[in-house]
N, C-alpha and C positions, 0 to 999 in steps of 0.2 A: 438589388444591392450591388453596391460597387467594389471589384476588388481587385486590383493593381489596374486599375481605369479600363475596367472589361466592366459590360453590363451581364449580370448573372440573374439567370431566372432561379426560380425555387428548387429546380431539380437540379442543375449543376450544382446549386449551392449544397447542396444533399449527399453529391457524389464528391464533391471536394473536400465538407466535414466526413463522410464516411474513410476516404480514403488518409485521412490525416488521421483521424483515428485510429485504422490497420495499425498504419505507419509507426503511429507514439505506441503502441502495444509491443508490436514487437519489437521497436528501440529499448524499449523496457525489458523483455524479455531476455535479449540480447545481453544487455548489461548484468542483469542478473546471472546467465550462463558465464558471462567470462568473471563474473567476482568465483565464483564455484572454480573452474576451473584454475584463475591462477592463484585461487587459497589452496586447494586439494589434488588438482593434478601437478602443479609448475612449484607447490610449497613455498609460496613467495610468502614473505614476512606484511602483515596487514599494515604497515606503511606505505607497502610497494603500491598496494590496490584500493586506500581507502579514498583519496580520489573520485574513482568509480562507487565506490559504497555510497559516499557522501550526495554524489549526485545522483544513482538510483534511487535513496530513501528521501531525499527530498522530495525527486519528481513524486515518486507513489504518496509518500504524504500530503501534498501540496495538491494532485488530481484528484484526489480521493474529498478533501476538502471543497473544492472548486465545486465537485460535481454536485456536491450535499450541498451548498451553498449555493448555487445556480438554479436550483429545485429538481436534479435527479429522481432523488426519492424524498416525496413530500413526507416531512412529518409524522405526519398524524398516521402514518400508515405502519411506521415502526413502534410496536409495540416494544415493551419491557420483556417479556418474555422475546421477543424474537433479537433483542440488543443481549438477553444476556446467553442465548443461544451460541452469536456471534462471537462472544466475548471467550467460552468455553470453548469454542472451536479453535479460535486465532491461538489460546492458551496452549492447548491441546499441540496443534501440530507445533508451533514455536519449543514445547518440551521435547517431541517426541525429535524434531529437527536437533536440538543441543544434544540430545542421547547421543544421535545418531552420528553427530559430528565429532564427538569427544572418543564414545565408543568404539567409531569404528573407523571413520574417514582419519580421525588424527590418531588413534589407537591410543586413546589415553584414558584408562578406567578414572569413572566419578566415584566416589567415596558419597553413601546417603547423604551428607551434610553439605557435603559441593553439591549433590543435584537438587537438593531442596534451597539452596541459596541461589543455585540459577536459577528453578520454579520461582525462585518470588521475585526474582528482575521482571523476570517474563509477566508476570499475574502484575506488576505494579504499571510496565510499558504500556501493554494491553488494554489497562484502568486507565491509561494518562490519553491512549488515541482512541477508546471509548469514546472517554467525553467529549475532547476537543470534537470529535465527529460530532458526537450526539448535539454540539452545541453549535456546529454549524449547519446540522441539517434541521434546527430549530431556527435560526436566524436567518437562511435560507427559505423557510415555511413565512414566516413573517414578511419577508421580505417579497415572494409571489404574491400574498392577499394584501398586502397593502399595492401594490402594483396592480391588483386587480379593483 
């Protein structure tokens, strides 16, 4: 393969997708630490940092997608019970994250009816990047066997 007019064997090409993968992970990482910090250490008002939000939640949605769609994880191998495993789990910490932001990091008690209106933001987001996943690692699946 060719890539910026260098001929690359199979293993450079190996070591230059692994290494750019490091790279985007903890570029991700990264972003994520400084949304936390300058929401909760530096108190900046989420105008200051949405920015950075907007383009953190893209790139993760948008690689998460690619990678289901590119054939990551084929198909036929996610079962229903292991999507809604997933689904309880994403729910799960997403709650226990809001507790713990409101709770504690901004010291602002929820009232039962506030934290059950934030559970259902959370359980309804949850259901909307289910699918979209579930629908592109099915379109992804089609799209390998027809290729094969």
């Amino acid at each position: 393969m060719k890539l910026f007019n260098m001929n690359l064997d199979e293993r450079n090409l190996n070591v230059i997708l692994k290494v750019c993968s490091i790279m985007y992970y903890i570029n991700i990482l990264i972003l994520g630490f400084l949304l936390i910090y300058r929401q909760f250490v530096l108190h900046q008002s989420t105008k200051e940092f949405m920015d950075f939000a907007n383009l953190l939640v893209f790139n993760v949605i948008v690689a998460i997608a690619a990678v289901l769609y590119l054939g990551g994880i084929p198909f036929p191998k996610i079962r229903l019970r292991t999507l809604l495993r997933i689904y309880v789990i994403f729910v799960t910490i997403g709650f226990l994250f809001t507790l713990f932001k409101y709770n504690i990091l901004l010291n602002q008690s929820l009232s039962l009816m506030e934290a059950l209106g934030k559970l259902l933001i959370i359980l309804v987001i949850c259901a909307l990047f289910m699918s979209v996943y579930g629908l592109f690692a099915y379109l992804g699946y089609r799209k390998i066997e027809k290729d094969i």
